[in-house]
PDB file with SEQRES, HELIX, SHEET and CRYST1 records, atoms N, CA, C and O in Angstrom:
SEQRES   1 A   85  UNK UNK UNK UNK UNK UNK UNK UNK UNK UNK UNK UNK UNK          
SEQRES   2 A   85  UNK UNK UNK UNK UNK UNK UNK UNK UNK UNK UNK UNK UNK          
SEQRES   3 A   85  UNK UNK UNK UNK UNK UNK UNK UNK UNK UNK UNK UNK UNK          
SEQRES   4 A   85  UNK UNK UNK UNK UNK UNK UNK UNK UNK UNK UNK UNK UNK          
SEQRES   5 A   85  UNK UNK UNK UNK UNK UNK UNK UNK UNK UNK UNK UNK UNK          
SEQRES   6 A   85  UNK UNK UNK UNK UNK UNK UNK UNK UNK UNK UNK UNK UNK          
SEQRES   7 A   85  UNK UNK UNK UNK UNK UNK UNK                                  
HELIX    1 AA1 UNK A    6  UNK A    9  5                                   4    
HELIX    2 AA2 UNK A   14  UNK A   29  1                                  16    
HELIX    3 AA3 UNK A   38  UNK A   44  1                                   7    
HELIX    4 AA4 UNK A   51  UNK A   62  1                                  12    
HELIX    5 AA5 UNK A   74  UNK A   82  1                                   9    
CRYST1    1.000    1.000    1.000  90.00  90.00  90.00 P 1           1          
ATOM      1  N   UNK A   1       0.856  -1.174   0.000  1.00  0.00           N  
ATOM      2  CA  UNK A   1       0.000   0.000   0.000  1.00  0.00           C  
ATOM      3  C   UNK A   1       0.896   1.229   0.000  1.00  0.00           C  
ATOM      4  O   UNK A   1       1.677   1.482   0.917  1.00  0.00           O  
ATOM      5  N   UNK A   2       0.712   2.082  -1.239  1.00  0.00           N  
ATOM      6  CA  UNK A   2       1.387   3.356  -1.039  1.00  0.00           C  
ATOM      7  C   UNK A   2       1.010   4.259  -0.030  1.00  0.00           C  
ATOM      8  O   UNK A   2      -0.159   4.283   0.355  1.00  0.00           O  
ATOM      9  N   UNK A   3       2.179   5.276   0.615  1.00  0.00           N  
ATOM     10  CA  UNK A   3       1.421   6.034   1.459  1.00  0.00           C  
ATOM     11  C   UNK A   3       1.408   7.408   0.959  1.00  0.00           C  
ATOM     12  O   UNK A   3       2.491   7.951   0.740  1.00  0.00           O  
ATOM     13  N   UNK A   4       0.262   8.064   0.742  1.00  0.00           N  
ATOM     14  CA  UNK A   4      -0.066   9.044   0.095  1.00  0.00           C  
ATOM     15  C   UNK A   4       0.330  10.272   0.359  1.00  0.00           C  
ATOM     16  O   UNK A   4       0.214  10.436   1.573  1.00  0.00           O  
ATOM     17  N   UNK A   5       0.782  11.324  -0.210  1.00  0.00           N  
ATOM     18  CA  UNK A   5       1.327  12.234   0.081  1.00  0.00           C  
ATOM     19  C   UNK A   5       0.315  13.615   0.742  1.00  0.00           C  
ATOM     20  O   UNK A   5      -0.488  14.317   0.128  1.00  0.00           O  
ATOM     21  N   UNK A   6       0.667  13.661   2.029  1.00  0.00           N  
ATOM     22  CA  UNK A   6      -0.436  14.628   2.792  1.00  0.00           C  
ATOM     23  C   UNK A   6      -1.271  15.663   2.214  1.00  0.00           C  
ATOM     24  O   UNK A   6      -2.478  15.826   2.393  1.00  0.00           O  
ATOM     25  N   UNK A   7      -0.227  16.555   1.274  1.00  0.00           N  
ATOM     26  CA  UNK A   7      -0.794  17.356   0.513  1.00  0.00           C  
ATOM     27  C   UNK A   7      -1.844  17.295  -0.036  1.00  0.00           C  
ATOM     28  O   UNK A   7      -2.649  18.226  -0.010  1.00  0.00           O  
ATOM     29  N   UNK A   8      -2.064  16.072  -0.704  1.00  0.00           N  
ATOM     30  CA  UNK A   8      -2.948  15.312  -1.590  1.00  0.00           C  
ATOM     31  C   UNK A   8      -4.627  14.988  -0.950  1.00  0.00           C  
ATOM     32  O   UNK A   8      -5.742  14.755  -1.418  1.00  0.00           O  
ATOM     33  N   UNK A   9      -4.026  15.133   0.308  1.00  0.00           N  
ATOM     34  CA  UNK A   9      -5.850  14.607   1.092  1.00  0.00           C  
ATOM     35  C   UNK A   9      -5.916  15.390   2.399  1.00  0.00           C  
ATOM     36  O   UNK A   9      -6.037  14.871   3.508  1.00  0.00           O  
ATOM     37  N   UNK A  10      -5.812  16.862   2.114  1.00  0.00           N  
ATOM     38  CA  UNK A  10      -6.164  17.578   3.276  1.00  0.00           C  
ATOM     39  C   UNK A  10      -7.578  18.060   3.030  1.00  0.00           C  
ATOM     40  O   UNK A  10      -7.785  19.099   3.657  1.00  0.00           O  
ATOM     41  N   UNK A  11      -8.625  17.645   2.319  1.00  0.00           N  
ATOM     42  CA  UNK A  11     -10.123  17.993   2.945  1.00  0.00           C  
ATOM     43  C   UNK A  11     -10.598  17.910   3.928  1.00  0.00           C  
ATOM     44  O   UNK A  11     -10.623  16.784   4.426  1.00  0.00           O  
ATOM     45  N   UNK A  12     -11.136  18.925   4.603  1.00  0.00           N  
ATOM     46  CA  UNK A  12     -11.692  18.612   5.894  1.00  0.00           C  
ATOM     47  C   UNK A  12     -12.860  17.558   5.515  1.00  0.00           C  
ATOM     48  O   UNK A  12     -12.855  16.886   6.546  1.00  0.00           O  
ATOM     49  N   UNK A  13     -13.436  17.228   5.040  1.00  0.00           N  
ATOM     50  CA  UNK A  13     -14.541  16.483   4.787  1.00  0.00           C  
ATOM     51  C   UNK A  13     -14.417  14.970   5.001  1.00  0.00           C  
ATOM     52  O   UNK A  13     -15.252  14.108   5.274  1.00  0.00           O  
ATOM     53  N   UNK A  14     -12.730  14.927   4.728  1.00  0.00           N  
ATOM     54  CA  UNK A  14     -12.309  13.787   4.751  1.00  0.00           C  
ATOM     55  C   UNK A  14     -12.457  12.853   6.113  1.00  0.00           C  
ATOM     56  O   UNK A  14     -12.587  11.640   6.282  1.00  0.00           O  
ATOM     57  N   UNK A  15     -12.378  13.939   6.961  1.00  0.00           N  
ATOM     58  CA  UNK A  15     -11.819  13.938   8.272  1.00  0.00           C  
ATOM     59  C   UNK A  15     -12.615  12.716   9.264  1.00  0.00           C  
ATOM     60  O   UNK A  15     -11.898  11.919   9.868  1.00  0.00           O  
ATOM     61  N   UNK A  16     -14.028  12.633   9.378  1.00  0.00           N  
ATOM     62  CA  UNK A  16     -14.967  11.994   9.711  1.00  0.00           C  
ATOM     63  C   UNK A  16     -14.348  10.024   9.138  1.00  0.00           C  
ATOM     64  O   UNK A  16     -14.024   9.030   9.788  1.00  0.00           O  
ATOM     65  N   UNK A  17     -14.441  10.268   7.937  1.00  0.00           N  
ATOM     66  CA  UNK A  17     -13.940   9.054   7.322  1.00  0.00           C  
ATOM     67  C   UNK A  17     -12.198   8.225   7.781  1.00  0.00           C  
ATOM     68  O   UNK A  17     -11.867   7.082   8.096  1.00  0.00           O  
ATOM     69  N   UNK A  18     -11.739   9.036   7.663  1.00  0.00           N  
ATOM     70  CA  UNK A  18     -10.529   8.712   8.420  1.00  0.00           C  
ATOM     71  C   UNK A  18     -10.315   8.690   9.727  1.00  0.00           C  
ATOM     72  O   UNK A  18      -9.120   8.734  10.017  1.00  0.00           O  
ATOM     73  N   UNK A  19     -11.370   8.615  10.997  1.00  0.00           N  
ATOM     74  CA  UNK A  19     -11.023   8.774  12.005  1.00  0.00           C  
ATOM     75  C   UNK A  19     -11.587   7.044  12.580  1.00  0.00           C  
ATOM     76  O   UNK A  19     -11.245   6.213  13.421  1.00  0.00           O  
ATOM     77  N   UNK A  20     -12.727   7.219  11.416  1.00  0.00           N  
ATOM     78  CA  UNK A  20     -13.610   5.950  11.583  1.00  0.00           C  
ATOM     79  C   UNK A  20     -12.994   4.588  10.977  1.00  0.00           C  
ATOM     80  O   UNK A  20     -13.456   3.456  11.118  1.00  0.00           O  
ATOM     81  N   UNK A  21     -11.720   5.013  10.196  1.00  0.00           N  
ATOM     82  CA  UNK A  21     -11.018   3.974   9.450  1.00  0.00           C  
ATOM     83  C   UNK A  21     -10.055   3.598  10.547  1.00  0.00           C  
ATOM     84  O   UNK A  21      -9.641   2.440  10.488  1.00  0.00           O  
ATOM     85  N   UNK A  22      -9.679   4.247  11.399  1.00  0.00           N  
ATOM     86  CA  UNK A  22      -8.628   3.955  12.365  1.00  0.00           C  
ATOM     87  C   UNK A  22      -8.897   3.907  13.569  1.00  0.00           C  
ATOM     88  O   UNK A  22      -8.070   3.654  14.445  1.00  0.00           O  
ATOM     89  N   UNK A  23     -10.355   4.199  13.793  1.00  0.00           N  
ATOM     90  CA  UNK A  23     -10.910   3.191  15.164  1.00  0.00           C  
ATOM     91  C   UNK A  23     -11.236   1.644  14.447  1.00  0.00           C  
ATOM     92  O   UNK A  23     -10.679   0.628  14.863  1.00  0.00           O  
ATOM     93  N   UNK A  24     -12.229   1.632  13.303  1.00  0.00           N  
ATOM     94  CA  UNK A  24     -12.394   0.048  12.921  1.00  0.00           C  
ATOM     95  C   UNK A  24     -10.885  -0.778  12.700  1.00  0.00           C  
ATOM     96  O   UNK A  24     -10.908  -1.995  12.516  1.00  0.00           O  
ATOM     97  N   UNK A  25      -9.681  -0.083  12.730  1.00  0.00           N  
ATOM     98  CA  UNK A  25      -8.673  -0.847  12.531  1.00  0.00           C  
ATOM     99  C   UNK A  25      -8.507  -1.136  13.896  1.00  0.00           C  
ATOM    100  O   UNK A  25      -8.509  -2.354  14.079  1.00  0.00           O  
ATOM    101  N   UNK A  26      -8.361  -0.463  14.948  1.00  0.00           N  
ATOM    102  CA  UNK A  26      -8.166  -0.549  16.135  1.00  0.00           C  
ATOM    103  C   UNK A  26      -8.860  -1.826  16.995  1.00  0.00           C  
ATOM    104  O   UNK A  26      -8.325  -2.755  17.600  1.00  0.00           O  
ATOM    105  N   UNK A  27     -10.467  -1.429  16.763  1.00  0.00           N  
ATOM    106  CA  UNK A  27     -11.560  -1.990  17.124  1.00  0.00           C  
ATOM    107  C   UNK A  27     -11.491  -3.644  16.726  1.00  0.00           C  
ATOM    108  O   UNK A  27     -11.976  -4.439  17.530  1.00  0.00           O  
ATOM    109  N   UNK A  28     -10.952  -4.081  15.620  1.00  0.00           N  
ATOM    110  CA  UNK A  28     -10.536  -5.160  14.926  1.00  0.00           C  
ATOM    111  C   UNK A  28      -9.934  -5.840  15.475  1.00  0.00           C  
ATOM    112  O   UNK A  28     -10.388  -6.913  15.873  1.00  0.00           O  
ATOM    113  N   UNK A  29      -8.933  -5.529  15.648  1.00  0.00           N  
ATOM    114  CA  UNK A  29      -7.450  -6.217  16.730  1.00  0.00           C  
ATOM    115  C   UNK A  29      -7.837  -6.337  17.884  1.00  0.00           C  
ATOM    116  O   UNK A  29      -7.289  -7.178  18.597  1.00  0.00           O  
ATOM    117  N   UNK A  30      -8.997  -5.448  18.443  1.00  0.00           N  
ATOM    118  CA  UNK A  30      -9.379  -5.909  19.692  1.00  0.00           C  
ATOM    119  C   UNK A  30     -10.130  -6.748  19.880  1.00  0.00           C  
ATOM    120  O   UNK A  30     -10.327  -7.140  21.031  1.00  0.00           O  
ATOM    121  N   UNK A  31     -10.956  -7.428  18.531  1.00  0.00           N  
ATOM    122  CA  UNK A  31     -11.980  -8.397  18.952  1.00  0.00           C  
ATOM    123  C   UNK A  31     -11.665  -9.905  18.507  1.00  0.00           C  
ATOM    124  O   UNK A  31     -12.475 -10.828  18.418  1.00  0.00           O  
ATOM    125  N   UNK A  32      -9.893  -9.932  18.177  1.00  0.00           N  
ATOM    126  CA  UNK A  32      -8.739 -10.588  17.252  1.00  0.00           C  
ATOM    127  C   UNK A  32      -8.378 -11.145  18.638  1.00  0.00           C  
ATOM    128  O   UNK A  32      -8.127 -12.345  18.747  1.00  0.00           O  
ATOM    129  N   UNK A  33      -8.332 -10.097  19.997  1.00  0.00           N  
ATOM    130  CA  UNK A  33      -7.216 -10.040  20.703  1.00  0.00           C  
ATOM    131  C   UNK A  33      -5.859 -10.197  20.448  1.00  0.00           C  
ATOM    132  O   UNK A  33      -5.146 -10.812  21.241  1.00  0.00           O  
ATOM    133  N   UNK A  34      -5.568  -9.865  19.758  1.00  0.00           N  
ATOM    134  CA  UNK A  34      -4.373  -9.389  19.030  1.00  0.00           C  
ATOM    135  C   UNK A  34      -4.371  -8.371  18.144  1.00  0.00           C  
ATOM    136  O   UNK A  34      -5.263  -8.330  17.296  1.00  0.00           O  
ATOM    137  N   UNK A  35      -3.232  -7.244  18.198  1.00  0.00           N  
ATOM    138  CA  UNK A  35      -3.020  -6.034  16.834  1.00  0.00           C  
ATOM    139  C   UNK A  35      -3.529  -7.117  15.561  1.00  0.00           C  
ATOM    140  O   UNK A  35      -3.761  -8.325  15.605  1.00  0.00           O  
ATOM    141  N   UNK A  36      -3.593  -6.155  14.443  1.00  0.00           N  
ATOM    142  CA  UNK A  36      -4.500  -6.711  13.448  1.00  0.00           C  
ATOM    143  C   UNK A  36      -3.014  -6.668  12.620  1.00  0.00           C  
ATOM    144  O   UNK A  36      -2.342  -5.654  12.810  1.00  0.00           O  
ATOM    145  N   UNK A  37      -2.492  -7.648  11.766  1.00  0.00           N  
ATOM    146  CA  UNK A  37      -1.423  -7.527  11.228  1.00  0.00           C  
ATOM    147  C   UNK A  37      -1.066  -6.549  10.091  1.00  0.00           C  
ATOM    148  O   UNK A  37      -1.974  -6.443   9.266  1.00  0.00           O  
ATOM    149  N   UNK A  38      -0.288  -6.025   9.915  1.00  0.00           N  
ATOM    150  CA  UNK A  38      -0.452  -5.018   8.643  1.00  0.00           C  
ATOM    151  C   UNK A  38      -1.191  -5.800   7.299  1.00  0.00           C  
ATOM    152  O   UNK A  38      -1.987  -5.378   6.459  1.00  0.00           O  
ATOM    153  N   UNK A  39      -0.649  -6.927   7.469  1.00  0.00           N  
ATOM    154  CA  UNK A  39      -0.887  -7.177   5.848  1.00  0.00           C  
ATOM    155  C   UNK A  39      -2.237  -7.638   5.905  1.00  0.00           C  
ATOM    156  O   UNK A  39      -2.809  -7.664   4.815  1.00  0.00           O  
ATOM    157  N   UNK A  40      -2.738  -7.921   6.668  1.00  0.00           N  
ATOM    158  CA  UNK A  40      -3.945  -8.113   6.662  1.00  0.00           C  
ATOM    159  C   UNK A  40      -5.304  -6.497   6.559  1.00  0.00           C  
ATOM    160  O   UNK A  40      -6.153  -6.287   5.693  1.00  0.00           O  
ATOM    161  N   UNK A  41      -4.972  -5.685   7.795  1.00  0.00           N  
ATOM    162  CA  UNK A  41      -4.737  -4.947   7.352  1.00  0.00           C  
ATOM    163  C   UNK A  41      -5.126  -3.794   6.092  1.00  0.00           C  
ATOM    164  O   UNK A  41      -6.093  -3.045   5.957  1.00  0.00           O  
ATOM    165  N   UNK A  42      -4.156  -3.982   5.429  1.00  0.00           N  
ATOM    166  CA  UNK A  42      -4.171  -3.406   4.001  1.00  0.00           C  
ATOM    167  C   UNK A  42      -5.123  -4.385   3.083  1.00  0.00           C  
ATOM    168  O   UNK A  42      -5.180  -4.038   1.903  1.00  0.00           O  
ATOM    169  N   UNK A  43      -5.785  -5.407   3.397  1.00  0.00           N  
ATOM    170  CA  UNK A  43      -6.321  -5.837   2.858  1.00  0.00           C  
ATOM    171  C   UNK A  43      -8.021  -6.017   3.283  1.00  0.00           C  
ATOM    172  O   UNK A  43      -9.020  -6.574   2.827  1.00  0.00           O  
ATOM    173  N   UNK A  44      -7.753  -5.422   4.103  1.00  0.00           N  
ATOM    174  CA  UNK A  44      -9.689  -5.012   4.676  1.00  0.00           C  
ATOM    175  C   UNK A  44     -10.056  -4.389   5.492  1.00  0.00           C  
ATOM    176  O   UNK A  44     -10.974  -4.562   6.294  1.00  0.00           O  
ATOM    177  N   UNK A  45      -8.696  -2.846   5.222  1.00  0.00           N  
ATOM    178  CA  UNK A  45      -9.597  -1.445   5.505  1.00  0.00           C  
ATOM    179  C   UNK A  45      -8.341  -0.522   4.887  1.00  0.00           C  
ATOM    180  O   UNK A  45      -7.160  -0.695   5.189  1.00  0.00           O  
ATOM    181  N   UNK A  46      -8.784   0.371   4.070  1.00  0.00           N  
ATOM    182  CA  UNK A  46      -8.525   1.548   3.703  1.00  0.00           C  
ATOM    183  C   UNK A  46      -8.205   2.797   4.781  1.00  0.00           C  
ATOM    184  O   UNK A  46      -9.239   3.341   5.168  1.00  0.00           O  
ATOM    185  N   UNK A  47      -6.910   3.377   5.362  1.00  0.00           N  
ATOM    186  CA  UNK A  47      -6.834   4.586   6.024  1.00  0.00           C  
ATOM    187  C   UNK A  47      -6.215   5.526   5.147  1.00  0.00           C  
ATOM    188  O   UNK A  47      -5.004   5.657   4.967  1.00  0.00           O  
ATOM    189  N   UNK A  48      -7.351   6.314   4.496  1.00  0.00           N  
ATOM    190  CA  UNK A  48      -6.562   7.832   4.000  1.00  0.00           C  
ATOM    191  C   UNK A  48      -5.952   8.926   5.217  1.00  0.00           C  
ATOM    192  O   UNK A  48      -6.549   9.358   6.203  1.00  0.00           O  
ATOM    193  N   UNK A  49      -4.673   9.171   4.801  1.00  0.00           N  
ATOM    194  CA  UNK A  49      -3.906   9.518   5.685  1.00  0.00           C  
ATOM    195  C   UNK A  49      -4.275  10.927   5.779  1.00  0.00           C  
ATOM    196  O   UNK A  49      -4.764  11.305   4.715  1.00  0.00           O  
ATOM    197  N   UNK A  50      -4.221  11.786   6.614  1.00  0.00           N  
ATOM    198  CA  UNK A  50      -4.304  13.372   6.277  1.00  0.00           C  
ATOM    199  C   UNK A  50      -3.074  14.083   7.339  1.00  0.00           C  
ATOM    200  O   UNK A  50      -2.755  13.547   8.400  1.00  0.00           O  
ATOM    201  N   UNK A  51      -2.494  15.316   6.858  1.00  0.00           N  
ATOM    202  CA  UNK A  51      -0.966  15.327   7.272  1.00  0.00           C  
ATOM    203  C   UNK A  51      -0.980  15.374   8.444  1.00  0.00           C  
ATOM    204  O   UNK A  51       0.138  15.096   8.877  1.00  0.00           O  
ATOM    205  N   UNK A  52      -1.839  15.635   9.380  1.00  0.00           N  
ATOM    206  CA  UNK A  52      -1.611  15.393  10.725  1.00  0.00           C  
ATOM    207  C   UNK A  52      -1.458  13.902  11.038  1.00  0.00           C  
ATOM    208  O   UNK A  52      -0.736  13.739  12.022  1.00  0.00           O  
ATOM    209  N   UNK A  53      -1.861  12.898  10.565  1.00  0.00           N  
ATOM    210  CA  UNK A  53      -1.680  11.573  11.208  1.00  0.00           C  
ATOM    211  C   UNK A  53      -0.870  11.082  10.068  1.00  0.00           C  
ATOM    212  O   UNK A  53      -0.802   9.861   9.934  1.00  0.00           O  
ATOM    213  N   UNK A  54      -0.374  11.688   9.398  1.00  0.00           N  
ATOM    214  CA  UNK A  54       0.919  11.336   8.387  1.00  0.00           C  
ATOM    215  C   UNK A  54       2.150  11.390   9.337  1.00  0.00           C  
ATOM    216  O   UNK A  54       2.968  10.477   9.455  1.00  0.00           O  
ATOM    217  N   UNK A  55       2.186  12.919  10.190  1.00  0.00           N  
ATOM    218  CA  UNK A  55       3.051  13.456  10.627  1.00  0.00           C  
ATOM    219  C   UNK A  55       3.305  12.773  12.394  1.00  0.00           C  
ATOM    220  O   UNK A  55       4.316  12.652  13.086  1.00  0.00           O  
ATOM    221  N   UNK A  56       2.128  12.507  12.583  1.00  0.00           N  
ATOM    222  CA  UNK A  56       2.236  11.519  13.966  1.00  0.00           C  
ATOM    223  C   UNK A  56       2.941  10.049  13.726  1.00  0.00           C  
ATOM    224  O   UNK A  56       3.780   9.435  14.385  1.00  0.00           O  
ATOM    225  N   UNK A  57       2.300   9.772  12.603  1.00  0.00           N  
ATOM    226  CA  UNK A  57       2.858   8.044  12.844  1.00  0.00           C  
ATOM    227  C   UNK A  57       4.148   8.472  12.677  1.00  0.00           C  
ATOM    228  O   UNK A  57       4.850   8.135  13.631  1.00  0.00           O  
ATOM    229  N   UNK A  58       4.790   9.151  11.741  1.00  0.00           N  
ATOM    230  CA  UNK A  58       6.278   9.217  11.064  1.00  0.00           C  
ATOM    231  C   UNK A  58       6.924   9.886  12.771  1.00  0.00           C  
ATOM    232  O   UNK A  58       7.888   9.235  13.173  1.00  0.00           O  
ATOM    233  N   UNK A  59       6.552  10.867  13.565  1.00  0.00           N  
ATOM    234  CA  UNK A  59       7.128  10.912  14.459  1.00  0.00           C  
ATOM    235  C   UNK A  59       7.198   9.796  15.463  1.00  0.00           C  
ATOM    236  O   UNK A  59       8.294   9.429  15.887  1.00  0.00           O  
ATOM    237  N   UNK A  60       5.968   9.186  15.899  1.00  0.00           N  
ATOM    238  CA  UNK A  60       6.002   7.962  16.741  1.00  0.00           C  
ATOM    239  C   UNK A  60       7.062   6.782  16.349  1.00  0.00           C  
ATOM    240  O   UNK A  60       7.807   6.471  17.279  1.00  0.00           O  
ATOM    241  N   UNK A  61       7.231   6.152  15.256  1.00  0.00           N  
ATOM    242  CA  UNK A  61       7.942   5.140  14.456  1.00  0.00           C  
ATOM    243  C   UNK A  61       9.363   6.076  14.784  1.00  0.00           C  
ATOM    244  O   UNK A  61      10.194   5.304  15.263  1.00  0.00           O  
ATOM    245  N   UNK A  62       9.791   7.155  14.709  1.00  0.00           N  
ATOM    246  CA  UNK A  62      11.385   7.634  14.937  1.00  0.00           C  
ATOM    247  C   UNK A  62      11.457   7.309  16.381  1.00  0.00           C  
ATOM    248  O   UNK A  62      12.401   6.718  16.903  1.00  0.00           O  
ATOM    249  N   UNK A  63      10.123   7.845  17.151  1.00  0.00           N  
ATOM    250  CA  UNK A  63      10.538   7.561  18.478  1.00  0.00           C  
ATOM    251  C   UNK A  63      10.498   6.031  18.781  1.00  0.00           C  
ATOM    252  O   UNK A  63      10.116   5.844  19.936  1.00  0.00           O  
ATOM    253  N   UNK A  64      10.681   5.265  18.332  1.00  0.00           N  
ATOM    254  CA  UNK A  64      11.161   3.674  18.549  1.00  0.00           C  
ATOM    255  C   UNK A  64      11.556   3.173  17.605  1.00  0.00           C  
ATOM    256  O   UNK A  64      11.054   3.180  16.481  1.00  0.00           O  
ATOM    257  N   UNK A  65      12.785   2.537  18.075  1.00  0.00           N  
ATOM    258  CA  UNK A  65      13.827   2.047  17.879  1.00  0.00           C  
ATOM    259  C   UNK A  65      13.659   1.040  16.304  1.00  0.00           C  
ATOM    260  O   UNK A  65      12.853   0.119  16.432  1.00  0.00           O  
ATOM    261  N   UNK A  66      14.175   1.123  15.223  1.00  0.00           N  
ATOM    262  CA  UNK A  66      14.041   0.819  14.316  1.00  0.00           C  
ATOM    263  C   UNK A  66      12.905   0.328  13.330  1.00  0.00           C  
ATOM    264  O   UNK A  66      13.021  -0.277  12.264  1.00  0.00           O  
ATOM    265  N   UNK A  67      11.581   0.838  14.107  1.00  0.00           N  
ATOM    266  CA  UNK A  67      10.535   0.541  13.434  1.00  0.00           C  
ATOM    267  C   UNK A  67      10.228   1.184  12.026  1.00  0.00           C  
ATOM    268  O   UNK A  67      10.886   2.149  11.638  1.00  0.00           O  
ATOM    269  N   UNK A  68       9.558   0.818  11.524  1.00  0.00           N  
ATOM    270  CA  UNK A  68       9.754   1.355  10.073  1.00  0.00           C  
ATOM    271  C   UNK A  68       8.178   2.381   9.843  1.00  0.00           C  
ATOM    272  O   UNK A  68       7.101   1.978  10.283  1.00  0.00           O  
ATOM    273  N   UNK A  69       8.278   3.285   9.333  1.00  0.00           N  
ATOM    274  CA  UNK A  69       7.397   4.210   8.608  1.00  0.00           C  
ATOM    275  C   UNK A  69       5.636   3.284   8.361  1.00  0.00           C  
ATOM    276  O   UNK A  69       4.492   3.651   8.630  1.00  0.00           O  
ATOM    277  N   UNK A  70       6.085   2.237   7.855  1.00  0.00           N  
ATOM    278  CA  UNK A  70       4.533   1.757   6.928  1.00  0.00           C  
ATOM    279  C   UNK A  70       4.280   0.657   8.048  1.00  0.00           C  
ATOM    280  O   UNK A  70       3.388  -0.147   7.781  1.00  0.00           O  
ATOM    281  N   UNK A  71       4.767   0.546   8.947  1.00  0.00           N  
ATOM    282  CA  UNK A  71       4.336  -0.564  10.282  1.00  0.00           C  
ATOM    283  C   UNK A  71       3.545   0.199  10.717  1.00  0.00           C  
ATOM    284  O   UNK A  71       4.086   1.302  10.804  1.00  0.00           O  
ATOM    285  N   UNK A  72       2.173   0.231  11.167  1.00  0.00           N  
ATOM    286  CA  UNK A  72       0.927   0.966  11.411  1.00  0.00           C  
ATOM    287  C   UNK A  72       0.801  -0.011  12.466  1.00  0.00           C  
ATOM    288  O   UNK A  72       0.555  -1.189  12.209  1.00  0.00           O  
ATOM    289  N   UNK A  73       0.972   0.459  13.744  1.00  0.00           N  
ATOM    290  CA  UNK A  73       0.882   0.024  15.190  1.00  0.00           C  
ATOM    291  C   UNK A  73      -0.657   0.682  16.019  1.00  0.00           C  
ATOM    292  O   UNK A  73      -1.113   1.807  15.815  1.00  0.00           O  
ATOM    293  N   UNK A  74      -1.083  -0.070  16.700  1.00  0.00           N  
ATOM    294  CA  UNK A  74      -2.332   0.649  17.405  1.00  0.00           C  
ATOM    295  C   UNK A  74      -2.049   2.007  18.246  1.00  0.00           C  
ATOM    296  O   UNK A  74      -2.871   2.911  18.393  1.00  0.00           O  
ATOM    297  N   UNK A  75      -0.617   1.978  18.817  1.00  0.00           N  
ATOM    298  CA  UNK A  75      -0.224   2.779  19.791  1.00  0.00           C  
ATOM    299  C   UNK A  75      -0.371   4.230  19.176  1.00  0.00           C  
ATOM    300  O   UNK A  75      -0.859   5.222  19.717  1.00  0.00           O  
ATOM    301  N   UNK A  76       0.356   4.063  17.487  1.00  0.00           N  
ATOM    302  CA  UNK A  76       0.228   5.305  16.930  1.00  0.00           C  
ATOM    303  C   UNK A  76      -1.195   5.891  16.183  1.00  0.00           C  
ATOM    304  O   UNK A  76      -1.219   6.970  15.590  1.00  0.00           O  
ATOM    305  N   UNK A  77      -2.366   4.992  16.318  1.00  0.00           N  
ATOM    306  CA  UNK A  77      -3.578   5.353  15.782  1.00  0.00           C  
ATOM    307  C   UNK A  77      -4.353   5.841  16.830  1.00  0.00           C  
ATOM    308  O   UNK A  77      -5.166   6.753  16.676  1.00  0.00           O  
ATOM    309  N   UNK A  78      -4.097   5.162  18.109  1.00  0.00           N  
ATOM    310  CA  UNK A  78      -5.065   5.481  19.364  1.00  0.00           C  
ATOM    311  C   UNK A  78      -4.371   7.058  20.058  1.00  0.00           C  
ATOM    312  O   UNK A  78      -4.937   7.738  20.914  1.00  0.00           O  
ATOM    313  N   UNK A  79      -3.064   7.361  19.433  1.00  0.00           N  
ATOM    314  CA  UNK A  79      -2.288   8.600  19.782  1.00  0.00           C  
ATOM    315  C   UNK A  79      -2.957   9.605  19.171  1.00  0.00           C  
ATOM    316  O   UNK A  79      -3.391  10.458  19.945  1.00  0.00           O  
ATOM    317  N   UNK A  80      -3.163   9.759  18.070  1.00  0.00           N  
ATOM    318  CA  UNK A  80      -4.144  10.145  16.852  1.00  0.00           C  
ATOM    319  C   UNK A  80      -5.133  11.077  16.894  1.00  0.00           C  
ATOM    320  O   UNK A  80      -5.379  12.269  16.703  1.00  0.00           O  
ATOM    321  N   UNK A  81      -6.021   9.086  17.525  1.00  0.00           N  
ATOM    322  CA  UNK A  81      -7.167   9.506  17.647  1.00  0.00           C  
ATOM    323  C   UNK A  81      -7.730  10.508  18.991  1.00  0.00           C  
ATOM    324  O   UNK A  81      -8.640  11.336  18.943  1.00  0.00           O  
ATOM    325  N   UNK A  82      -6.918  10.158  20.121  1.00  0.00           N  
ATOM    326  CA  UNK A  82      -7.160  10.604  21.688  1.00  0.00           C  
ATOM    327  C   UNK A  82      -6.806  12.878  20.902  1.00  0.00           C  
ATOM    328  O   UNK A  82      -7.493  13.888  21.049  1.00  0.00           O  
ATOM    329  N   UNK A  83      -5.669  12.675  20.285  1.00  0.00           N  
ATOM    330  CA  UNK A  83      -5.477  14.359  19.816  1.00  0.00           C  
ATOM    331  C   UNK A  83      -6.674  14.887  19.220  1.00  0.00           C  
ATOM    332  O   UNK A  83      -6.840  16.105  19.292  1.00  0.00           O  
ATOM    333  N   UNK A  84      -7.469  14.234  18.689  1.00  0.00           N  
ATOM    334  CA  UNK A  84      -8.658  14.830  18.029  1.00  0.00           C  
ATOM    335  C   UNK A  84      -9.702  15.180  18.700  1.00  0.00           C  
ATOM    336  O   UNK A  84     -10.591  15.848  18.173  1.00  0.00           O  
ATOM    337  N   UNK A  85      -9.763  14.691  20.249  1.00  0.00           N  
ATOM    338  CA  UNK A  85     -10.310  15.035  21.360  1.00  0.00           C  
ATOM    339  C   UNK A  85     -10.330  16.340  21.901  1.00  0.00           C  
ATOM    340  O   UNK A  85     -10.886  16.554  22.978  1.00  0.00           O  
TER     341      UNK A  85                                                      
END                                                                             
C-alpha cells in the first residue's frame, strides 16, 4: 500500500472518514485479541492519511527504535485519535 502524500488529502470532509477507518482498525485487533497484522490490514480497511496523522505516525515510528514508517501500530492510531479530542 502506497502512502499518500499529505498534501494530496487535506479535505476537511475527509476527516470523519478517516477517524472511523482507524478506530475500525483498532476496534478489529481488539476483537482478534491481538493487533491486526499489517498485511492483513491493508487488505480489509482503507486509512486515508491526512498530514496530521501522516506526521504523527512518522514521528512515533522515529521515536522507537528501528521501526519502520509503513508498520501501522495501534499505539500510533489510538495517539491520533485521543489528539482529536
Amino acid at each position: 500500500m502506497a502512502i499518500p502524500k499529505p498534501e494530496t488529502i487535506r479535505k476537511t470532509s475527509l476527516q470523519p472518514s478517516i477517524d472511523k477507518a482507524a478506530q475500525d482498525w483498532i476496534d478489529q485487533g481488539r476483537e482478534e485479541k491481538k493487533p491486526v497484522p499489517t498485511a492483513k490490514a491493508r487488505q480489509t480497511t482503507t486509512i486515508i492519511l491526512d498530514a496530521d496523522l501522516h506526521t504523527k505516525i512518522k514521528v512515533y515510528c522515529a521515536q522507537q527504535k528501528g521501526m519502520k514508517f509503513n508498520n501501522f501500530v495501534e499505539e500510533a492510531l489510538e495517539a491520533y485519535l485521543k489528539s482529536k479530542l
